[in-house]
SEZA-69411 format. One record per residue (C-alpha): residue in one letter; x, y, z negated. Coordinates in pm, whole numbers, padded with zeros to 5 digits, always signed. Each point is the difference from the previous one (the first is absolute). Last residue first. Example, Ala and Ser with C-alpha at 12.3 -4.5 7.8 and 13.67 -1.06 7.14 Angstrom:
2
S+01367-00106-00714;A-00137-00344-00066;
END
This chain:
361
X-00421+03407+01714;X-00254+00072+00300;X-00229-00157-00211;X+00061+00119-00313;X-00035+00332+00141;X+00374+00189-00005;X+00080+00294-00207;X+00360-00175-00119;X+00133+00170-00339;X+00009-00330-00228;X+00242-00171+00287;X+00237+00342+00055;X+00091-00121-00381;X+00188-00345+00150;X+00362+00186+00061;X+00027+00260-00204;X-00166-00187-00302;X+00232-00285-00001;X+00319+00235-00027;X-00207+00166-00292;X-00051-00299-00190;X+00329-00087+00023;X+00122+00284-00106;X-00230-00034-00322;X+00222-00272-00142;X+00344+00213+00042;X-00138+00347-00145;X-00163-00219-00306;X+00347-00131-00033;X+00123+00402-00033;X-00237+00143-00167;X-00003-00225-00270;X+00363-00057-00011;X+00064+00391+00010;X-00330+00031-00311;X+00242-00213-00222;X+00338+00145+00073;X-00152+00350-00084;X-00202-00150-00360;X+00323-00205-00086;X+00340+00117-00042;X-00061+00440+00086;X-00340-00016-00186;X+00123-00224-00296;X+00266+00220-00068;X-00199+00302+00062;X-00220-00105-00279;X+00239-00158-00227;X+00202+00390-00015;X+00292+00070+00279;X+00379+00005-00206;X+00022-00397+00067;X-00079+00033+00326;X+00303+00178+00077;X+00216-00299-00145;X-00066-00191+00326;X+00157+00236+00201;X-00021-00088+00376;X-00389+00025-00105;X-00346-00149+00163;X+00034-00286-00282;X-00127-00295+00159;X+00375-00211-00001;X+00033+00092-00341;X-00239-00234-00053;X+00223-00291+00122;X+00276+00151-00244;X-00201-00097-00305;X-00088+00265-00211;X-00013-00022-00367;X-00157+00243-00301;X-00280+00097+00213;X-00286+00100-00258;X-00384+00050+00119;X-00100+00326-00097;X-00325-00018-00248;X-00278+00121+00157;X-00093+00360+00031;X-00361+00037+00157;X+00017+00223+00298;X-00013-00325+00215;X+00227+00040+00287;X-00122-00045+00314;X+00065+00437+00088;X-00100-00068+00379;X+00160+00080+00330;X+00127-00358+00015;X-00336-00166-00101;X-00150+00201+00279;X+00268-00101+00239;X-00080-00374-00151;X-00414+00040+00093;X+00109+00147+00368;X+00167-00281+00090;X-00280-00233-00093;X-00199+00180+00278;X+00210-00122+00261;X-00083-00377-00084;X-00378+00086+00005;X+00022+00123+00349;X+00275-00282+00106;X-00303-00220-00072;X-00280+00246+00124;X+00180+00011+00344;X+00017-00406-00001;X-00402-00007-00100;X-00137-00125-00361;X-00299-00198+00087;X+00100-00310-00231;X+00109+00215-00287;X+00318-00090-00126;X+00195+00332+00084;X-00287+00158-00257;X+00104-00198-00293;X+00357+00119+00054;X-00090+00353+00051;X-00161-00012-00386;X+00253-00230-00130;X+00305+00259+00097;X-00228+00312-00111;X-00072-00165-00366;X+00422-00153+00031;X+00126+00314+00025;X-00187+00208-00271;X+00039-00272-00245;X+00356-00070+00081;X+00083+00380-00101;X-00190+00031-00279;X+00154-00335-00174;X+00343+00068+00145;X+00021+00279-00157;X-00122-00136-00325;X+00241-00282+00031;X+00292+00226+00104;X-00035+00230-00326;X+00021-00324-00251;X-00329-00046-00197;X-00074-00336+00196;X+00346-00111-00028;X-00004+00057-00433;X-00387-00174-00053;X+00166-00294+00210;X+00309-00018-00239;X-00270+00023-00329;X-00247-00287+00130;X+00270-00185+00056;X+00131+00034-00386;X-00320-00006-00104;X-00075-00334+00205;X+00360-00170-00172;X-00088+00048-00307;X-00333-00164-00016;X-00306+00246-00052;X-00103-00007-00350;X+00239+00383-00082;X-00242+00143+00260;X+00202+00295+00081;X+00154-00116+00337;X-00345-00144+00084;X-00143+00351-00070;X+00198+00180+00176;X-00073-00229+00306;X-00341+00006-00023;X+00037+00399-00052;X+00240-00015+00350;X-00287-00152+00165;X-00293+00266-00124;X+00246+00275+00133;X+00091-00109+00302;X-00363-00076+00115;X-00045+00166+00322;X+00327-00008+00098;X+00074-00393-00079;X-00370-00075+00199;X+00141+00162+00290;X+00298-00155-00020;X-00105-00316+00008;X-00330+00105+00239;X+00269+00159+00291;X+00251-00270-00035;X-00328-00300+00051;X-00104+00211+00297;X+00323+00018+00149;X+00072-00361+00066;X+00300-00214+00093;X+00192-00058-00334;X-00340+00013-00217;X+00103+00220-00342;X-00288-00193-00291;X-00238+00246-00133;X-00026+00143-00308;X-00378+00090-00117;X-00244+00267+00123;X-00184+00112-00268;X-00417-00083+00025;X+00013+00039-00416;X+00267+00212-00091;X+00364-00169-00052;X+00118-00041-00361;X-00237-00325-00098;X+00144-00116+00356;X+00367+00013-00078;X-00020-00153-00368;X-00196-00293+00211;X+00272+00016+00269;X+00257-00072-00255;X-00198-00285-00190;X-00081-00194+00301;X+00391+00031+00108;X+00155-00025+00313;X-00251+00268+00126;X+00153+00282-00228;X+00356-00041+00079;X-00053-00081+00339;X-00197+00272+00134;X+00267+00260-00185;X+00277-00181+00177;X-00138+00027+00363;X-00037+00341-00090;X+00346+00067-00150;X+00138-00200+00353;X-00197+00212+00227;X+00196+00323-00198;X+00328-00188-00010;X+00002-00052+00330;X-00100+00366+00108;X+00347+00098-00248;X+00223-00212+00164;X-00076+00101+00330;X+00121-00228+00268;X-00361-00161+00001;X-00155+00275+00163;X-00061-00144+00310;X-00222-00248-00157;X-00313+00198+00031;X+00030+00084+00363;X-00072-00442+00048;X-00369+00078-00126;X-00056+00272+00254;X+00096-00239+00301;X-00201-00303-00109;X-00363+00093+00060;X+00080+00143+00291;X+00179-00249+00151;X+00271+00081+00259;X-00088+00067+00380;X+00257-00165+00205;X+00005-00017+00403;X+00058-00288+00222;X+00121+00145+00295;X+00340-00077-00065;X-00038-00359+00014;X+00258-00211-00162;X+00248+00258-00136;X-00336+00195-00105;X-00063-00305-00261;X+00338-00047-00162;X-00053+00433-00057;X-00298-00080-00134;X+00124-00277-00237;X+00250+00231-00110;X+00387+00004+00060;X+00090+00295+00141;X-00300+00260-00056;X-00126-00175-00332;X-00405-00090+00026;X-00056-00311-00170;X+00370-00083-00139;X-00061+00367-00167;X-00325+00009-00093;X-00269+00170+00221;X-00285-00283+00022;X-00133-00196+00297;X-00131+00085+00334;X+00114-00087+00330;X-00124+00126+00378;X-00030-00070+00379;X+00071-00381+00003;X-00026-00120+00379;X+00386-00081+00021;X-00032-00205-00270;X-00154-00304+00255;X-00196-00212-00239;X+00071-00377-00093;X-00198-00011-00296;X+00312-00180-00155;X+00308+00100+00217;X-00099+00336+00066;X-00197+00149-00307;X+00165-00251-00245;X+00332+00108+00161;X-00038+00340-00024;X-00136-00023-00328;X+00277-00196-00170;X+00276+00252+00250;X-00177+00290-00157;X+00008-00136-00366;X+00402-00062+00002;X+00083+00333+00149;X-00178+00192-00234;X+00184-00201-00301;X-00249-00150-00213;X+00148-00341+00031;X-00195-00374-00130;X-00343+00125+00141;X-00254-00202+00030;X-00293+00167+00254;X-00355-00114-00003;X-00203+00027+00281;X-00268+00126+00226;X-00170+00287-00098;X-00207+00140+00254;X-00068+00403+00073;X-00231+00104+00221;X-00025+00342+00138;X-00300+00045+00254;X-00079-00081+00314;X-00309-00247-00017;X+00139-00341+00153;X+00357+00096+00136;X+00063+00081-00397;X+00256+00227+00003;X+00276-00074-00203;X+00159-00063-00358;X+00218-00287-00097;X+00034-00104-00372;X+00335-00109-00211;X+00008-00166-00326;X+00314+00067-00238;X+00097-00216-00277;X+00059+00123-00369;X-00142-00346-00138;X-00047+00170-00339;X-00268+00171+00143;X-00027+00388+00163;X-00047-00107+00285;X+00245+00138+00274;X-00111+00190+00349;X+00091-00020+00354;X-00154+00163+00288;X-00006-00051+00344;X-00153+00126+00284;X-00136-00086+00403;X-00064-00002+00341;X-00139-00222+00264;X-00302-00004-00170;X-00071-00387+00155;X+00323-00067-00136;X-00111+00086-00381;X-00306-00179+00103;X+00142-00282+00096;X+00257+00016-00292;X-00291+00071-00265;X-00202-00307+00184;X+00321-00227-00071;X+00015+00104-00362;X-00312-00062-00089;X-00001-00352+00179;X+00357-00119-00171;X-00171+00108-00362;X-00286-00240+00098;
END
């Protein structure tokens, strides 16, 4: 039965005489890729998409999955490549690098097939191009930490909930892949900093909590009064609300090419604003202490003299290490992702702006 599904796709698929790719992981323990074919149906022509198998992967180089699905689309289904007109799949590196990307594995074959990235992907992959920065690790790290403190415990989150208000948003979990879940965890840290430093207070106090939970309780209490977490706090929240709002958009169904690199343009505009904007809390916050520096964050310092940032105050330190470097990488791999959404648009957006009957179209 599986043989007969697959045979009609491939008659049909040849019957289009064109076609697409895309490949996709599940999110399962398996980790394996499945792969679908898009076309025009010759039946009722319109888009059709067909899944048809099940990829397993034992490289993730770029070069490793375009030769598996050139060869299961040639050797296996036994259609000519030289009819695919387009591939689609996310923006990470091995994925989408220039030199040694899947797509670029792909074009070498046929150069006509062109690549539109994922939508749904693209934004989500922006968010790790800040991990250089010490200080935005530590900041998803503290609230990763301050979900697990309270939900490993039954005890802990109940001392957390009696000192949230009723309808609170709670701690949330830090997803690797997906806005939305960085934009409620912080969002729910923000909104209820001070009922969740209280529960902690009061675990550090509580002379019947176990030693080693005050003491925890205490060291996460210190990182989340330090001057970079509360920066970080305001400044992530902002971010990631405009971030999950476009990216929730991009994976509408009727979302258009021109509206995609639309949305993707506006984005810039949200970090110039954050730029141009006093972010700093006007709340003073204890100043975080730097007693060491390790010569790899030297590295960020926009100074020849390292010592001259020593005479600046915490908030210009911070400013000239962190904040600037952190809105460049923004900007700039957000630049990168929605390039390719423009290219695409220049050459297929003459398509939405045709004044022809349907008929005569």
């Amino acid at each position: 039965m599986a043989n007969k599904v697959k045979d009609t796709i491939v008659a049909e698929v040849q019957k289009a005489g064109y076609f697409s790719f895309s490949v996709d992981s599940t999110p399962d323990i398996s980790h394996t890729d499945q792969l679908t074919l898009r076309y025009v149906s010759p039946e009722d022509r319109l888009p059709t998409e067909r899944f048809l198998t099940f990829l397993e992967l034992k490289d993730h180089s770029g070069e490793s999955i375009a030769d598996l699905v050139f060869n299961y689309i040639t050797t296996e289904l036994e259609i000519n490549f030289r009819k695919c007109r387009g591939h689609s799949y996310d923006n990470a590196a091995n994925m989408a690098g220039r030199y040694n990307g899947m797509k670029q594995k792909i074009i070498e074959k046929n150069k006509f097939a062109k690549f539109v990235p994922c939508a749904g992907h693209s934004l989500n992959l922006v968010d790790h191009s800040v991990d250089y920065c010490l200080d935005a690790v530590n900041f998803f790290g503290v609230v990763n930490e301050v979900y697990i403190f309270f939900s490993s415990s039954t005890k802990r989150w109940a001392v957390l909930k009696s000192h949230l208000k009723p309808h609170s948003k709670v701690p949330k979990y830090l997803s690797d892949n997906r806005w939305k879940v960085h934009a409620k965890a912080t969002e729910a840290i923000l909104e209820n900093y001070n009922d969740i430093t209280d529960a902690l207070n009061y675990l550090h106090s509580d002379n019947n909590t176990k030693s080693d939970t005050r003491l925890r309780a205490n060291n996460l209490l210190g990182k989340m009064e330090e001057f970079e977490f509360m920066f970080m706090l305001h400044f992530w929240n902002r971010i990631h609300r405009h971030f999950s709002r476009v990216n929730k958009i991009l994976q509408s169904p009727n979302i258009s090419l021109s509206g995609c690199a639309d949305w993707h343009r506006s984005l810039f505009d949200i970090l110039r604003e954050q730029q141009a904007k006093n972010m700093l809390p006007n709340t003073e916050y204890r100043t975080a202490r730097r007693i060491i520096r390790s010569k790899r964050q030297r590295n960020y310092e926009n100074s020849s003299d390292p010592d001259a940032l020593d005479e600046l105050s915490s908030r210009d330190k911070f400013r000239i290490k962190s904040f600037i470097p952190i809105l460049d990488a923004l900007e700039s791999n957000l630049g990168r992702r929605a390039s390719v959404y423009d290219n695409v648009v220049k050459i297929f957006s003459f398509l939405a702006d045709l004044t022809l009957l349907k008929v005569e179209l």
